[in-house]
Structures are given as C-alpha cells and as structure tokens.
N, C-alpha and C positions, 0 to 999 in steps of 0.2 A: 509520410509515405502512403501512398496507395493500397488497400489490402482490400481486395476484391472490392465489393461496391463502396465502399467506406474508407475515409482518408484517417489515416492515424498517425500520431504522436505522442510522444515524449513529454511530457511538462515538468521537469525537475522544481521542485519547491527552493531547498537550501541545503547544505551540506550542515549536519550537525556532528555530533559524538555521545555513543553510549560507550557504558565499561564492558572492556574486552571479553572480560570473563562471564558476566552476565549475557553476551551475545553469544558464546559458544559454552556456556552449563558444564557438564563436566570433561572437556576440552581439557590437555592444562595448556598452561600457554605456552610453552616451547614449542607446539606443536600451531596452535591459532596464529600465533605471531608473528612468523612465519610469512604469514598470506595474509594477514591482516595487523600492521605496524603501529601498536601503540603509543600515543603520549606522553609525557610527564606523567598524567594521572592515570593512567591504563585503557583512556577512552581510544576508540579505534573513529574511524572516517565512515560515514556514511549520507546516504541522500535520501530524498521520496520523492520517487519517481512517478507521478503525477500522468492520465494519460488520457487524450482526448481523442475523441471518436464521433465524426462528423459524416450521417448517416444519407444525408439530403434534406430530411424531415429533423431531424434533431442533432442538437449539439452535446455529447455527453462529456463527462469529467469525471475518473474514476479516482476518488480521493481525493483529499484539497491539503496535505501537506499539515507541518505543523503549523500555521499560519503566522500572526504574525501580532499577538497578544501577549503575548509571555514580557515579564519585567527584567530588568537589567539583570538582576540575580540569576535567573531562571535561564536567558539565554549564554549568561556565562556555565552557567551547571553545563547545560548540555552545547557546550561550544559552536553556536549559532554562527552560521558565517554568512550570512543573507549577503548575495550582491545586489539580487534588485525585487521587489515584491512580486508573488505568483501568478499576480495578475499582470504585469506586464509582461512575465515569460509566455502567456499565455496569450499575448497580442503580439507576443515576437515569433514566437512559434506557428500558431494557430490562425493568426490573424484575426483574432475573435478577444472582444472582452468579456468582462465579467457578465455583464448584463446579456452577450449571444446567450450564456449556458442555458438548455432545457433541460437538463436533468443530471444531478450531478449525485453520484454514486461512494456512498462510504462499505467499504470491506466488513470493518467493526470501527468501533468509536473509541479508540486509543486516540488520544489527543495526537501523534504525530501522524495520522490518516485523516482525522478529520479536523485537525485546529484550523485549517482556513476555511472552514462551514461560515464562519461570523470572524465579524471585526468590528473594531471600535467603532462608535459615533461619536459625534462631536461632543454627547456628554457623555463617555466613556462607559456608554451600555451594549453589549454586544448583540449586535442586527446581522442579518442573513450577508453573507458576502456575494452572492450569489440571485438576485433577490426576482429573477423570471425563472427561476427552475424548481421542478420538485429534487425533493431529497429523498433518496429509496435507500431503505435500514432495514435488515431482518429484522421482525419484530421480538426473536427470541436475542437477538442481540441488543437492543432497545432496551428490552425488561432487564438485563443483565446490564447493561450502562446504570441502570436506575438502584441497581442494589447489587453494588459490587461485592466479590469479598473483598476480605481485608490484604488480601496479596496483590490485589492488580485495583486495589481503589483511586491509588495516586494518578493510572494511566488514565480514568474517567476523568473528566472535565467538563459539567453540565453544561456551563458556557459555550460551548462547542453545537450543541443540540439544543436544547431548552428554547433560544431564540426561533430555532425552525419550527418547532411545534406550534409553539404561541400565536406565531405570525402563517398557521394554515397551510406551509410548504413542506412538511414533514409525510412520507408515505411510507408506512409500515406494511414489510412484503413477506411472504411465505420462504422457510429455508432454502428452496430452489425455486427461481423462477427466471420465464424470459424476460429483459431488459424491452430489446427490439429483436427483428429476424435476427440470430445468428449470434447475439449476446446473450452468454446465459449467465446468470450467480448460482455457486454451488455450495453446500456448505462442507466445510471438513475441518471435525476435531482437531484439538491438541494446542496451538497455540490459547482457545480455549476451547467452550463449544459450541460458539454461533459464530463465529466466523466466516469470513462466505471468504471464496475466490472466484474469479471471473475466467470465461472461456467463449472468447472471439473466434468465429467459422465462420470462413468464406471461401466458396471455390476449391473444396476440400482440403485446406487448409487451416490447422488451429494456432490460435494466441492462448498461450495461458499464464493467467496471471495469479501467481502464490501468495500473496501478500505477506503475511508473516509465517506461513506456513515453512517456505524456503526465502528467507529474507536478502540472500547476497549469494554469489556463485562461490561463494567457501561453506556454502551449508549445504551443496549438493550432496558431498557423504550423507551417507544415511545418518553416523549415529551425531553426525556434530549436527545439535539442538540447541536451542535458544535454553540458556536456564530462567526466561521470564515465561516459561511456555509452562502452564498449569498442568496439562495433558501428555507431558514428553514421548510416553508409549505408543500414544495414537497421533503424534506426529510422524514419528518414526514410521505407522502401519501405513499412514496416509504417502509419506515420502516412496515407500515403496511399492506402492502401487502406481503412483504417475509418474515420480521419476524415468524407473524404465520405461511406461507408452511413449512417452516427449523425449526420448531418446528415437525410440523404436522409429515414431511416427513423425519424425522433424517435427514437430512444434518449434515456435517461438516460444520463447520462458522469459519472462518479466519478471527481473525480482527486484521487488520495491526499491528496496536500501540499496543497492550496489551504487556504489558514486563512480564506476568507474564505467562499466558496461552491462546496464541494466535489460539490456533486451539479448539474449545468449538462444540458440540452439547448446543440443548435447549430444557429444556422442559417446558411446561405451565401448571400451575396450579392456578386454582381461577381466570384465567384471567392476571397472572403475571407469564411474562419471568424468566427462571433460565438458567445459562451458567452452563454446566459439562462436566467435564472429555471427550474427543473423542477419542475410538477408532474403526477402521472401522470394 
C-alpha cells in the first residue's frame, strides 16, 4: 500500500508456535485461551510479520523472520509451517528480491526477528541472506546478543549476526535514531532493554511498529505480558504510555506475531482497548 511518499508492506515469514503460557506470563489460560487456541502441546499460532518500505532511494526490510536454518527437530519444537521461503514472499509481495534489499533492520536479535539475516551455503556456513544491504542493530543490543544472560541465552543465535559482521555489513546505531526521513528506531524497555521499535510518519500520519513490546492484538490489555519478557514492569509502563496515543491518535499498530491481522488500528472504549480493521 501507499503511505505517504513510501510504498509499504506486509512480508509474513512462516507461521510457527510458542507455549501459550509463556506468551501471556501470569495469564492463566482459561482466560488466554480463549482468544488464543492451543494445541496438543499448549503451543498457540503465530507469525513474523516481516515489513518492507520502499522509499524511492532505498529498499528497507524490517526484520527477516526466523529464517530458514533450524534442523528438523527444531522446526518440529516450534511447529514451523513454512509454505514458501521469505524470499519469494518477498518477490511476491514486493516485487523485489533478496539482492534489491539496502537496508535491512533488526528490532533485537532474538533468532525469530532476525533468523533470516543468513542462510546456508553450499557448505553449510552461514553467509548474509541479504548480501547489498547494511544491517542497522542498536549497539547496546549487539553487546547484549554477545553475552546473554542465562534466561534469554537460547533466544541469541550468533549464526544469525556473526556472518554480518565478518562480511563488513554490519552497522551498529545509537538507541534512537533516524533510519530515512520519517522512519525512526526507538528504544523501550521490558521485553528487555535494547530493544528498539519503529515509527513510520508520513503526511501526519504514524505506523507503529511494537515488536515484542505488544506481540499480538490479545496483548493490548495492559497487564497481559509475555512471561519471556525480563522487564515485565516497564513493559507494562511502556504499554501505557503508547497504547492510549495509537488509540488517541489512529495510528496503525503492527504487531509482529499476530498470524491473523497484524496491521490493527485501536480504539478505546470504557477504558478497554479494541484492535480493528487499518486502513490508512
């Protein structure tokens, strides 16, 4: 679609599955489940929602999905359902492939935002997936990829980054900065605390994209939090402060995971958030 001078899109990676309970922390599920239907094993439906922003002068990609590295085991764990690789959604959508991208943008480095940064080579060493674009990473995110704690170690995945470095596509940026005109990165605690989100203006209009901040339109309540979120308190302080503006202010609201409809307007009534339909 159209959004002021800038064409954007949707680029869905794959639909996977985390456990229910770990996506809404102290939820219990009578209450999650509800509005998000678990499986056999208690994993719920989600996607990453992938998003390209074609400026005139550049082709950008915010986030590259979990990509498409993980072992048979691995995409059984989290119930991988890949119908076709990201890169051809990305020429089905976009009309651009891998090789248009100029700049391609990770949130933080949780292997399901940036596992398609690299892919395999022919001898099964992971190279830039990507490979005319730089890669812009808060640097205080970076340093925290490199020495995780022990709660959120498993979500790092060096493979993922390591290749961009080595190979001189790698840009390490200050917690808030502009992208191009009218794209900014912002940082906000709690899922950890380099995290960034994004916020597209144009023609006084804003996109805002939550990454894991608010992962899916069942996490607009304030207190329902992710329990993989380090910071739960200052997601919470973060949730409401922007919540109600992108109410207040129609924004568009991007949240990442939602496999169903990941681009939501809100509106408030009674004091309770509702996700609907966005069109600009």
């Amino acid at each position: 679609m159209q959004f002021g001078d800038y064409r954007f899109e949707i680029v869905p990676d794959t639909e996977f599955r985390l456990d229910g309970g770990a996506m809404f922390g102290v939820v219990p599920r009578n209450l999650w489940s509800k509005v998000c239907a678990p499986d056999d094993q208690n994993r719920i439906r989600m996607n990453m929602n992938c998003v390209f922003i074609e400026t005139g002068s550049e082709r950008i990609l915010i986030e590259t999905g979990i990509g498409e590295k993980f072992s048979e085991k691995q995409t059984r764990i989290y119930g991988i359902t890949r119908e076709r690789p990201l890169a051809d959604s990305l020429r089905g959508i976009a009309g651009v492939g891998p090789e248009a991208i100029t700049i391609v943008i990770n949130t933080h480095l949780h292997f399901d935002h940036s596992g398609g940064n690299t892919a395999w080579d022919k001898d099964g060493k992971p190279i830039p997936a990507f490979p005319n674009a730089r890669y812009l990473v808060s640097r205080a995110e970076f340093e925290h990829g490199l020495h995780p704690t022990e709660r959120d170690r498993a979500s790092y995945l060096p493979e993922n980054w390591v290749p961009i470095k080595e190979n001189g596509q790698l840009e390490l940026r200050k917690a808030d900065y502009e992208v191009v005109p009218g794209l900014h990165m912002e940082t906000h605690a709690g899922h950890n605390r380099t995290m960034q989100c994004w916020r597209l203006q144009q023609d006084g209009r804003t996109i805002f994209g939550f990454a894991d901040l608010v992962p899916m339109r069942a996490h607009i309540s304030l207190p329902w939090i992710m329990g993989y979120d380090l910071y739960p308190v200052e997601t919470l302080e973060a949730k409401k402060r922007l919540l109600p503006q992108a109410a207040r202010d129609g924004w568009g609201c991007l949240f990442y995971h939602d496999p169903d409809l990941p681009l939501c307007k809100l509106s408030e009534e009674n004091g309770k958030l509702r996700a609907l339909d966005y069109s600009p």
